[in-house]
N, C-alpha and C positions, 0 to 999 in steps of 0.2 A: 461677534467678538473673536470667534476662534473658527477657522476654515478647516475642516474635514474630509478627506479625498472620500470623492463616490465608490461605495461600497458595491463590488463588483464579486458576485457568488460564483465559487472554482471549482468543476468537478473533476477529481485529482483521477489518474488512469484505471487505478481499482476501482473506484463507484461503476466509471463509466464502462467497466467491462463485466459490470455485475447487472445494471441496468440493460445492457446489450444482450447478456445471457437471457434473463427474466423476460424481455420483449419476444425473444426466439420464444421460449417456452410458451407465453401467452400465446401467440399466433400460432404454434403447431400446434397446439393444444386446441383450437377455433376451428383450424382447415387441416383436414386428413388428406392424404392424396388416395384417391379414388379409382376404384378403373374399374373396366365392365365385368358383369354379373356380380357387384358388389364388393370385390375385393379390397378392402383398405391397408393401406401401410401408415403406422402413426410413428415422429418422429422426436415426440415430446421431451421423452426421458433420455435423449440425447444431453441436451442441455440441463434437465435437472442431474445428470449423473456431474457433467463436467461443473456446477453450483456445487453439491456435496464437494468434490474433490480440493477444489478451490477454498471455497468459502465458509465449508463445514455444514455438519447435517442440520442444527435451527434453519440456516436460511432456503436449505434442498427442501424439507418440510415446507417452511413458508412459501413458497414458490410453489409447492406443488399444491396448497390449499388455493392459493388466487387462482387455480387451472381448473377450479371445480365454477368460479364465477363466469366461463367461456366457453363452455359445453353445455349441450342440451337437457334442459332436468328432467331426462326421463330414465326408468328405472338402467336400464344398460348402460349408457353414458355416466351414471352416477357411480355405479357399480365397478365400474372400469377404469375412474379416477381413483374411486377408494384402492382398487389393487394397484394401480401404478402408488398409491401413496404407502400400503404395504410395503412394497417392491423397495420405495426410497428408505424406508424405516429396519427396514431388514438387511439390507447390504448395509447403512449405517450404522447400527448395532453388530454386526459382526466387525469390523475396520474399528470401533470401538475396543473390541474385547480382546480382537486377535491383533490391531495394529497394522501389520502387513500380511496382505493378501493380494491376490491376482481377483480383479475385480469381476472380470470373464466368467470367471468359476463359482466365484461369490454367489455370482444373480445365477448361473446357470442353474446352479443349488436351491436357488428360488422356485424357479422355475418348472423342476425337479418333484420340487414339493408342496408350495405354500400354494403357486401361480398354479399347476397345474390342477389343484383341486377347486380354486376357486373359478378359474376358465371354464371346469367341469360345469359347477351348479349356478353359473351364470347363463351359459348358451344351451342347458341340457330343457328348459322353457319352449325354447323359441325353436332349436333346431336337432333333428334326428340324426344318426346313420353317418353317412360318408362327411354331411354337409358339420357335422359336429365334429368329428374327428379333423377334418381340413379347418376350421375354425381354432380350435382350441394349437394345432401344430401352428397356424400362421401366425396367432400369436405369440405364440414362446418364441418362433425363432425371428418375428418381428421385434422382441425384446433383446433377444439375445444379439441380432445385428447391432440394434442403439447403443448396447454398452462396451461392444467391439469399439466402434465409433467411438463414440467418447474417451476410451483405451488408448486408438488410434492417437486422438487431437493429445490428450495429455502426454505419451508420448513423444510427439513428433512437430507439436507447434510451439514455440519456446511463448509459453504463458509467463513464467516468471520475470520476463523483461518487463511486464505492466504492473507489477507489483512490487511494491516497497516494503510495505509493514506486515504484508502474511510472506510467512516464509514459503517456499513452492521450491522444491527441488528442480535442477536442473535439466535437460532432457538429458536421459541416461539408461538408454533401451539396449538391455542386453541381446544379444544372440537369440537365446531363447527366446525371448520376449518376439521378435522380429519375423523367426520363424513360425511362431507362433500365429502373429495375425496374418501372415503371410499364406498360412493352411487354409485355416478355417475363411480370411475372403476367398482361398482360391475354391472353396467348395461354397460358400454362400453366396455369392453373385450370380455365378454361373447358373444356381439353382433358382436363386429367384428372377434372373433374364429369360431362362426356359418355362419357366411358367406364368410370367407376364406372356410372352411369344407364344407361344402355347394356347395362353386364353385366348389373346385377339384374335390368333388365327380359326382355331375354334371357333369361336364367334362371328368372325366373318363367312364362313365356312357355310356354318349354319345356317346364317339371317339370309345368304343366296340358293343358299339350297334349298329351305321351306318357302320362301320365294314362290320358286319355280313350282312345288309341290302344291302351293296353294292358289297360284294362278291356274292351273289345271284342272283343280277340286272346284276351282269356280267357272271354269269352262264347262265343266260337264252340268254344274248345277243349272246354269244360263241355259244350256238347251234344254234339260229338263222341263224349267219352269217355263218357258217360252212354248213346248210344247203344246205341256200341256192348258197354256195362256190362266195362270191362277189370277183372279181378280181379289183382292181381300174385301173381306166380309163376310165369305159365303162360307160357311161350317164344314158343308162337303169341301171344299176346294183347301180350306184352313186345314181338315185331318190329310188331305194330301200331299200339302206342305211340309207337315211334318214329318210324313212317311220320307219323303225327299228329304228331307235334313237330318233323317235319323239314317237313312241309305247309306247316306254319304261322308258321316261325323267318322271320325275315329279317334282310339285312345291318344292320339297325339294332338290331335287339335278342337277345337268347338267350330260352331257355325250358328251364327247368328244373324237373321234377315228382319227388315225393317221397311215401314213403307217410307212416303214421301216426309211422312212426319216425325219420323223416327220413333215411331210406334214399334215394340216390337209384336214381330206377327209369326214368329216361330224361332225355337232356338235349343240347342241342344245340350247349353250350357246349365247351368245355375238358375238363370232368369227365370228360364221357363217354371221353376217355385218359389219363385220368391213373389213378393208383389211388386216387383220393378214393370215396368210397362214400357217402359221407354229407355234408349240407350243411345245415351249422349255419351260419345269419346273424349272431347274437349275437357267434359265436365268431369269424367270420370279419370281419367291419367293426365299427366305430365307427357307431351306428345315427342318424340323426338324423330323426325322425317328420316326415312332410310333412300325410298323413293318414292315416285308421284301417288301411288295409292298402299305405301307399304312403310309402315310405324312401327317403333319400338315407344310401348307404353310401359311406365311406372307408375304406380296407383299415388292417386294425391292424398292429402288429407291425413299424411302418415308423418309428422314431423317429429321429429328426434327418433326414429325408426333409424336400426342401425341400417347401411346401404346392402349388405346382404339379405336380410332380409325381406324389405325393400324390392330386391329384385325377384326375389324368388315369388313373390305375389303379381312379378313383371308380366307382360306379352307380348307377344310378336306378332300384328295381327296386318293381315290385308285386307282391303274397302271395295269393293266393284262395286257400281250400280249398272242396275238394269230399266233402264229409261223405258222401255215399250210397257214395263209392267208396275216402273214406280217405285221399284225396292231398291235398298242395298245389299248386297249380300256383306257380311265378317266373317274371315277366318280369323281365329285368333288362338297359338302357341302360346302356351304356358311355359314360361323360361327356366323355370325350376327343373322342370327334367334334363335340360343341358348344361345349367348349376353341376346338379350331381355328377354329371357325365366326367367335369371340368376336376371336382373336387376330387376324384373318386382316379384321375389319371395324376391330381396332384399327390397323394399318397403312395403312388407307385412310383413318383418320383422322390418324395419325400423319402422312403425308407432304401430307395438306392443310394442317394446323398449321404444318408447316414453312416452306411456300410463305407461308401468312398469315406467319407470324413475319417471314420474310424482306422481304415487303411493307412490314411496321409500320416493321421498321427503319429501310428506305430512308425511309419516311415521315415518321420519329422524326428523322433525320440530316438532312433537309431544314428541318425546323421548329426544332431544334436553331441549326444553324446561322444561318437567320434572326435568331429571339432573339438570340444570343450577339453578331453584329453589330453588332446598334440598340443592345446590351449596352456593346460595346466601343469604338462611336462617343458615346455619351454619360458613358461613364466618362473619354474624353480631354477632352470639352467639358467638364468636371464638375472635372476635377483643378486645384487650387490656385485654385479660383473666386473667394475673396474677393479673393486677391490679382490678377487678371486683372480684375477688376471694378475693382481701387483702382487698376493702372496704365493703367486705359481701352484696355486691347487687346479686340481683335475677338474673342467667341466665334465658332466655326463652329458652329453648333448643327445636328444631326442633324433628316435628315428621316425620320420611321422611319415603316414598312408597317405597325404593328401599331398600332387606336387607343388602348390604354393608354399605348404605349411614345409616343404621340405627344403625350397629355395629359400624361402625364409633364415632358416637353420643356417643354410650355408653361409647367406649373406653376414649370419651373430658370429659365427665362425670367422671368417674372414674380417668381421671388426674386433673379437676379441685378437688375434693375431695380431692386428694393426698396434691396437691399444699395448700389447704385450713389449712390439717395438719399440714404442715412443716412450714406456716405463722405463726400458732400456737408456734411450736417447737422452732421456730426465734426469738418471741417474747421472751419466759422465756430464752433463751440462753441469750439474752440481758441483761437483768437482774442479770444471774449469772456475765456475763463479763463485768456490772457495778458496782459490787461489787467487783469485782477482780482488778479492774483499781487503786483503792487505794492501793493496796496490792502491784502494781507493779511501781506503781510511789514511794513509798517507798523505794524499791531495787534498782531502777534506778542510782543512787550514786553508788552504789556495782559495778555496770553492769559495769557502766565509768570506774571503774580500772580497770577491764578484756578486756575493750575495746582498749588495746595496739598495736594488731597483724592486720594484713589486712586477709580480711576472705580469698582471690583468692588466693596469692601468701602465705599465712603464712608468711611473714617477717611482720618485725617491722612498723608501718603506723607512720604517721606523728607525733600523739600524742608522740609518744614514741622518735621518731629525736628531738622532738623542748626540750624535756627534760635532753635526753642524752646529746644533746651539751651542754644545758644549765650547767649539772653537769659534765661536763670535763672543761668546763672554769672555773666553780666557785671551782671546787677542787684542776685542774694544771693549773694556770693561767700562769705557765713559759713555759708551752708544746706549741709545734706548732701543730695545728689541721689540716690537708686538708677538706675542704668539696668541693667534685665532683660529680654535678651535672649532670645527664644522661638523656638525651627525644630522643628516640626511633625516628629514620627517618623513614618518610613513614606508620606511624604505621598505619594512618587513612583509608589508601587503603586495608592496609588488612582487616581488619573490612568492607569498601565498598564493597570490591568484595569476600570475601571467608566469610563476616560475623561474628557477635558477640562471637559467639561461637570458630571461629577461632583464633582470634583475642586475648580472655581470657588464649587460648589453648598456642599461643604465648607468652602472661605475665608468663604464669605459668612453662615453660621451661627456659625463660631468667632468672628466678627468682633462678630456679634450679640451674642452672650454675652459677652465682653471689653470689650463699651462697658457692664454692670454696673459695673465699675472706675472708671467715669470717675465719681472721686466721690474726696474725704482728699486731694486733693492729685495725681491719677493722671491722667497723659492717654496713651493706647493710640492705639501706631503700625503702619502696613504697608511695612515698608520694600522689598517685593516678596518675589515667589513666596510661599513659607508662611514668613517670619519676619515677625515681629510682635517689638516692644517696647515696655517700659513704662515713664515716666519717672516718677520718685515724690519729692518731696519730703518726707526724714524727719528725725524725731527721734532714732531708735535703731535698731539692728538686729530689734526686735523687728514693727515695723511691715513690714518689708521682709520677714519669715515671715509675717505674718499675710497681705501680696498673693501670696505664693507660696502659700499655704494656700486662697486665695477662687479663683485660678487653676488648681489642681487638685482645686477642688468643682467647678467649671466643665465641667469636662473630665471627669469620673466618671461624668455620665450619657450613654447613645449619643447620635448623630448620625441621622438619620432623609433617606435622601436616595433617589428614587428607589424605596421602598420596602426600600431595603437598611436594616440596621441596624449602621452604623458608631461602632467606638470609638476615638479619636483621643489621643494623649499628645503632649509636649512634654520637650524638653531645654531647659533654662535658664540660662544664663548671667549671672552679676550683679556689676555693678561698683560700685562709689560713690564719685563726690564728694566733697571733693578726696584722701579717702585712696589711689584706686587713680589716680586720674589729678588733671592739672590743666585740664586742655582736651579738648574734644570729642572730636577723632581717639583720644587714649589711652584716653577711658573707652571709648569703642566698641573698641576694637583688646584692652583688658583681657576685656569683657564676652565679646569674641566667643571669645577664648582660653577662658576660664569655659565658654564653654558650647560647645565644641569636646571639654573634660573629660566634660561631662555628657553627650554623646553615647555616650561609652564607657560610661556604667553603663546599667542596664536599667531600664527605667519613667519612670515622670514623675519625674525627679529634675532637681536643681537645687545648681548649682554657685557659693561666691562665689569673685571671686577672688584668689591669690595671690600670690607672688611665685615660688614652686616651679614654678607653672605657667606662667610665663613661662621659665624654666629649662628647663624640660621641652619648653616649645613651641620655644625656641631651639637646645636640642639636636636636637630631629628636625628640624629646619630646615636644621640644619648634617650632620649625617646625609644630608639631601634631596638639597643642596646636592654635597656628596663624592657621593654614590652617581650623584648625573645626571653627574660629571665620569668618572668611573669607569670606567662603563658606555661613553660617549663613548669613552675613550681604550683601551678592552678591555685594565683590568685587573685586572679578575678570574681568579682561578685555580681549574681543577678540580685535588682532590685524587680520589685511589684505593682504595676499601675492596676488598681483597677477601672474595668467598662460597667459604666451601668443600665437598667430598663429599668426604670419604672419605678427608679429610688432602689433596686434593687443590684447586688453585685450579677452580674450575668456571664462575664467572663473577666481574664483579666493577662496583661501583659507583661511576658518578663522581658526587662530591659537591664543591658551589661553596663555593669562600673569599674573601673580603675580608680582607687586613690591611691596612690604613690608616696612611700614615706619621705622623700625628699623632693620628687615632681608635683607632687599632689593631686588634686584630682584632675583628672584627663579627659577631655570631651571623648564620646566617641567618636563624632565626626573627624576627633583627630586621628584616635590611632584606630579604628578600625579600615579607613583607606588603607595608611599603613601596613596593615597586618593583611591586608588584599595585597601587594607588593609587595611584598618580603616572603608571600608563603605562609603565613602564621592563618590564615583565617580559617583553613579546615579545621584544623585541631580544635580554634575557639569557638565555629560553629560546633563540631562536634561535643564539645562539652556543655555548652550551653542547651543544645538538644537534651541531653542525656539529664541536665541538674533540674532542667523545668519540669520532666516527666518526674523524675522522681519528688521532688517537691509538691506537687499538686496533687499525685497519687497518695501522698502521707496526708496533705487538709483533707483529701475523702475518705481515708481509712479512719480520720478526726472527727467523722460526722460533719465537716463543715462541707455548703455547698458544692455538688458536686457540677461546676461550669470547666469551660475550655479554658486553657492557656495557649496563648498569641508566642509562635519563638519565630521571630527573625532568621531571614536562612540569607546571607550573598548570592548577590545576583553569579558570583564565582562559583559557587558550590552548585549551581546549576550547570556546570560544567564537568561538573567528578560523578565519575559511574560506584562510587560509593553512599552518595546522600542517600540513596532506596536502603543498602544493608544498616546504615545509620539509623534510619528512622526505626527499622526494627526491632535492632539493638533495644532502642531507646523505649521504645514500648515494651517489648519482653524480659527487660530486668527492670523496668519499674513497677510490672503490671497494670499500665493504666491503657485504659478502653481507648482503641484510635478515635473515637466522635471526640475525645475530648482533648484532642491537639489540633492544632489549627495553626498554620505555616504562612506568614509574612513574607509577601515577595513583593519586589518592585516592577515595573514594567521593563526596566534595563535590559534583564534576564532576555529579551525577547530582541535584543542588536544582535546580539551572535549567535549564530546557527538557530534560528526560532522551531525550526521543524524537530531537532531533538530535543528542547525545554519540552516544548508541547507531548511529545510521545512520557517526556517524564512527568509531565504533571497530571498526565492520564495513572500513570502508574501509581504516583501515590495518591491519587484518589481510590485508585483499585483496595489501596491499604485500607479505607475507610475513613483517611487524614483531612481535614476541611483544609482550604486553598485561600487567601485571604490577599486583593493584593492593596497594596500598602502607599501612600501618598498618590492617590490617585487625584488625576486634574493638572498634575505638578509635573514639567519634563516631559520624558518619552511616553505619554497618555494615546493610546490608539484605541478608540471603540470594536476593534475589529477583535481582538482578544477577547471581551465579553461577549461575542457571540460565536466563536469558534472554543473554547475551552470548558474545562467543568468548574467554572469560579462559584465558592460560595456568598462570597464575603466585599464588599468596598470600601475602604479606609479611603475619607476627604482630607486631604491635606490640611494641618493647622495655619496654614496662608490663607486657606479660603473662608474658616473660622472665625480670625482673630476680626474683632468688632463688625461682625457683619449684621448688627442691629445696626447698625449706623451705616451699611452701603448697601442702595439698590442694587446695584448689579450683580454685588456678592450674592446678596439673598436669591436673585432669579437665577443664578448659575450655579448654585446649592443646589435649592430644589428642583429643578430641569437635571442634576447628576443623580438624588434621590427618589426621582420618579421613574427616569429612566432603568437606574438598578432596581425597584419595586416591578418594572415593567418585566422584566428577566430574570424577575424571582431572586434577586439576589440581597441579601443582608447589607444593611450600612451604618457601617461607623463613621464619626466626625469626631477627632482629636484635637487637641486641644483648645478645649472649652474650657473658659476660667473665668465668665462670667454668668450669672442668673440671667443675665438679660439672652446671654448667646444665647444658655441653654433652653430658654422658653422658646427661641423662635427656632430652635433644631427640632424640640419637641413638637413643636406646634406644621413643624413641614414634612413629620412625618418618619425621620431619623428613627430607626432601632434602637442604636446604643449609642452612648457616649463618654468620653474620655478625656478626662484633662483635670490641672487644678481645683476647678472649683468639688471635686469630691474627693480627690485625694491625690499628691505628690506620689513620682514611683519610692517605693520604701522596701527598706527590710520584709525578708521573711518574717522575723519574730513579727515587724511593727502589721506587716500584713496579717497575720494569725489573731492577732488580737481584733485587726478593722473587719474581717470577714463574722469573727465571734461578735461584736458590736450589732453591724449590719443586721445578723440573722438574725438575734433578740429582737431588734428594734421594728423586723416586720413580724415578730413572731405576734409582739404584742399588740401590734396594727390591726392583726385576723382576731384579738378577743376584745 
């Protein structure tokens, strides 16, 4: 029955640059960047800093717990999250307390203290000495680089262009700030490119140079044992073997010999106490080839082992065999002692850095300050200069130390002199164009007669209409005249969305093609904005259809403006000469009523007019007239429908009346349109807010049920950035609890601007206010609203109600709206019910509450006070 456009899910630029963040953090948080002898750089808290800053510290904490799902569960890796989640918890809590801070200093202060002591009794376990001291320093200033970085991005990458609803300052990097990172990378890079370089070289260094040291150590052992031709087996020959491997071992490497079977048959390692017998390399490391018989081993079997560690259990080991005799020979380096070598040169770098760092700074702070100086004596010279130039006060002009800062000066110099000039110039220009001003108020008379034409469109303007006619009645007083009256539909959107400029571009095309007309008798007027009229001397009614007929061939083909393709209609209004008037004022005042009609129907249409509609324009007049005295004197009345569950009142609706001691009573369909165009509907919303709260709040200070009251709010007042301070008003001098109002809206609300309804109806849920929306099913119904918003509530229209015991397809498109809302947790009401039979098959499909006739007409407070006292007896004595 009813076609639904496919619901297509939008991720608007903030989700998806929160998601972007949170993926970064996942993944750094999985892959460290690594390099030889174990050193890691982690890059996690890069992006949870920039999450904090953005998005606030719940979601920096939450992001930083899903970082514990992607690391290793073993004790260091656990350890290591928990301190980075400190780290996130502790620079959030101070940016709480203190507000503004420099975020640099925040964590360094961490670092300093919290970081520093937990780095201690994390790695003081696993590692001693140099190798602990370079551990606990590469992490702090492995932290303190991430939140440079992140300093850096919020700085210097305009984030705030992807964001709408969180506010995010601007980039707006002071001086300070500037040289700031500018120091401390010109000392952290450098520092940590020499000590990457540093290692590899080291390293490479090393792995060729025990190389060579161990290809040697097995040259001599190979004559050795070839010598003395050892055969294994033989006891004597076995303790000479190891004479030979103990000869030759030294505190820098082992040596470890193996026969065909990888038996070990002597060794000067470990093995030889332990009960290992055999010594498989494959099985025992992670092999990595340096060349044909010479490996870098890392022990397996060590998973979530931090890689430092890791390596320090590493080897550097070389393979010869010796075929004549059936063995292997290993050499094998314990990497650990070049670890230290590494760590032990990175702290001689590390406390040089410091000292430079510390130099820059002071260096940074003197230069700084300089700047900011010459900065802040040329911004006092500088402030309100035109006017210090106009009242001839003394500039002090700075003398500044730096030569920009001093070309500068001269350049403010040389424009306030200019400016001083042209105050000058300003002055006698006055003078002349005071003198002139008589001159021109003289001709002004002159000017009025040339002033007949509209300067946009060159047709004739209003002066030149109100005369012409005048001189066609007073000359043919026996002619009939048409005047047709023309206002542009829609004109005000084009001007909204394509602008001023298009908009004129518009007037000046329509204009073009309506001087076609000036031809039978017709002269085409601009009386301003988009109306246009046409004066027509006829003979019959039929001539005045044939220029409404030439007028909407006019108008049938688009407008071309701008490269857009505009199609432009008209409302018309038409009087005539002397039948609708006798004089100018009437026939325009007939005309315009005429086509005040034609605005109400849809299309190029055209109204003549008559006497009905002067009746009809006097009655809304007089209508206008009462409703603005009314509203003035607040007398208007809320009546009271109640909603029921279960026989019981469960909430109920205030709904507005007008009886009129001479009008009488007044739909509100009438005059609340109304009081939307004329301006009146704030005030009547706003009062009506304010009388339900207080009314509802005195039945529960009454003892009577304490349920919600329903107020109706204009789809208009979704528009006024006052409905939020209203609502509160409205609760805080009535004292009634926000659960117990609840706000009627229509889907209307959601044609214009939906994206600021939507932010507003997040807010006053924030208030605690239920959201209820109203004639749902009916008009502008979109599903897309029930699942983008925080709706509590759904009113079915009384269209879809009335006798739907008696229509299938009412009843299946009830319940398919009620199930649906049950599906998404939402409340529903069905209004007007005014039958037993409705109300059984509403009950019986599941309907919450219910509203109409058959339990009570909307009434009086008094008569309400009484049905709620009724009610509550009547189930009171239902429980005994």
């Amino acid at each position: 029955m009813f076609k639904t456009k496919p619901f297509t899910p939008k991720i608007n630029r903030e989700t998806f640059l929160f998601i972007f963040l949170l993926g970064c953090t996942l993944i750094s948080s999985a892959f460290q960047v690594t390099f030889v002898y174990g050193i890691t750089i982690a890059y996690t808290s890069i992006f949870l800093f920039l999450i904090f800053r953005i998005y606030g510290l719940q979601l920096a904490i939450f992001a930083t717990l899903l970082t514990f799902l992607f690391v290793p569960t073993t004790y260091n890796y656990i350890v290591s999250s928990i301190i980075l989640l400190i780290e996130i918890i502790f620079v959030g809590t101070y940016f709480h307390i203190r507000k503004k801070a420099k975020m640099f200093f925040v964590d360094a202060s961490f670092w300093l203290t919290v970081g520093l002591v937990a780095l201690f009794l994390l790695n003081r376990l696993n590692l001693v000495g140099d190798a602990l001291y370079f551990q606990i320093c590469k992490e702090i200033l492995n932290g303190l680089f991430n939140v440079l970085i992140a300093d850096m991005l919020l700085a210097y990458l305009p984030f705030y262009r992807l964001l709408n609803s969180i506010p995010l300052n601007k980039n707006n990097a002071s001086i300070h700030q500037i040289l700031s990172h500018i120091t401390i990378l010109s000392v952290m890079i450098p520092f940590f490119l020499i000590i990457l370089s540093k290692t590899w070289t080291v390293h490479e260094f090393t792995s060729n140079n025990l190389k060579r040291e161990a290809e040697n150590s097995v040259q001599q052992i190979k004559k050795e044992l070839i010598q003395h031709t050892f055969l294994s087996g033989n006891s004597q020959q076995k303790n000479e073997l190891d004479k030979v491997v103990y000869e030759y071992t030294t505190t820098e490497f082992d040596i470890i010999i193996t026969n065909s079977h990888n038996e070990i048959i002597s060794s000067s390692s470990s093995f030889k106490h332990n009960s290992e017998k055999y010594f498989h390399l494959n099985d025992m490391y992670e092999i990595k080839k340096i060349s044909t018989n010479y490996f870098e081993a890392l022990p397996k079997g060590q998973k979530g082992v931090p890689p430092i560690l890791k390596w320090r259990s590493g080897k550097l080991i070389l393979v010869d065999q010796v075929d004549s005799l059936s063995i292997k020979i290993y050499i094998q380096y314990p990497i650990s002692q070049y670890q230290d070598q590494i760590f032990k040169e990175f702290l001689i770098y590390f406390k040089l850095s410091i000292l430079f760092l510390l130099l820059a700074i002071l260096f940074i702070f003197i230069v700084n300050r300089l700047l900011m100086n010459n900065l802040k004596q040329l911004i006092v010279a500088t402030t309100d200069l035109p006017q210090k130039v106009f009242n001839l006060k003394i500039i002090d002009w700075p003398q500044a130390n730096i030569s920009e800062f001093r070309l500068l000066t001269q350049n403010l110099q040389g424009m306030a002199q200019k400016l001083k000039e042209l105050f000058h110039e300003s002055i006698d220009m006055n003078r002349i164009l005071t003198s002139q001003t008589k001159m021109l108020r003289d001709s002004e008379e002159k000017l009025q007669q040339l002033a007949y034409y509209d300067v946009l469109t060159s047709l004739p303007n209003r002066l030149y209409f109100q005369n012409y006619v005048k001189d066609l009645i007073n000359n043919n007083p026996q002619n009939y005249i048409a005047i047709i009256f023309m206002d542009l539909i829609q004109f005000k959107q084009v001007n909204d969305t394509l602008g001023h400029d298009a908009g004129d571009k518009l007037l000046q095309l329509i204009s073009d093609r309506l001087r076609n007309l000036h031809v039978d008798g017709r002269m085409i007027f601009r009386l301003g904005g988009d109306e246009f009229v046409i004066v027509q001397e006829v003979t019959c009614r039929e001539e005045i259809l044939n220029t409404v007929e030439i007028i909407r061939s006019e108008f049938s083909s688009p407008f071309i403006i701008n490269g857009q393709v505009l199609y432009s209609t008209s409302s018309m209004g038409i009087s005539v000469y002397p039948h609708d008037g006798q004089d100018l004022d009437t026939l325009v005042k007939c005309a315009d009523i005429a086509m005040y009609v034609s605005k109400e129907s849809v299309g190029n249409e055209y109204q003549f007019f008559n006497e009905k509609m002067r009746d009809r324009f006097q009655e809304r007049l007089l209508i206008e007239n009462s409703l603005r005295k009314v509203v003035e004197q607040v007398g208007l009345k809320l009546f009271y429908q109640p909603k029921m569950q279960l026989g019981v009142v469960s909430s109920f609706e205030a709904l507005l009346r007008w009886e009129d001691p001479i009008l009488g009573n007044i739909s509100p369909s009438t005059f609340i349109p109304l009081a939307e165009e004329i301006g009146l509907i704030s005030a009547i919303d706003k009062w009506v807010l304010m009388e339900a709260c207080k009314q509802n709040k005195k039945w529960q200070d009454e003892q009577l049920p304490k349920v919600p009251i329903s107020v109706n709010i204009s789809a208009k007042e979704f528009q006024n950035d006052e409905l939020i301070k209203w609502i509160e008003n409205a609760l805080d001098e009535s004292g009634m609890s926000p659960e117990y109002l609840k706000l009627e809206i229509t889907e209307s609300i959601f044609i214009k601007d939906p994206e600021r309804v939507v932010k507003l109806i997040i807010k006053i849920k924030g208030l605690g206010v239920q959201i209820s929306i109203d004639d749902f099913g009916k008009g502008y119904s979109s599903f897309i609203h029930l699942l983008q918003l925080p709706i509590d509530e759904l009113k079915i229209d009384r269209e879809f109600i009335k006798d739907i015991d008696q229509n299938d397809k009412q009843q299946i498109f009830v319940k398919t709206i009620i199930d649906l809302a049950h599906g998404l947790h939402l409340h529903v009401v069905a209004e007007g019910v005014e039958t037993h039979s409705e109300m059984q098959f509403l009950l019986n499909a599941g309907c919450d509450e219910l509203q109409g006739y058959v339990f009570s007409p909307p009434i009086s407070n008094i008569d309400m006070t009484k049905y709620l006292i009724g009610n509550n007896n009547k189930n009171r004595s239902l429980l005994y």
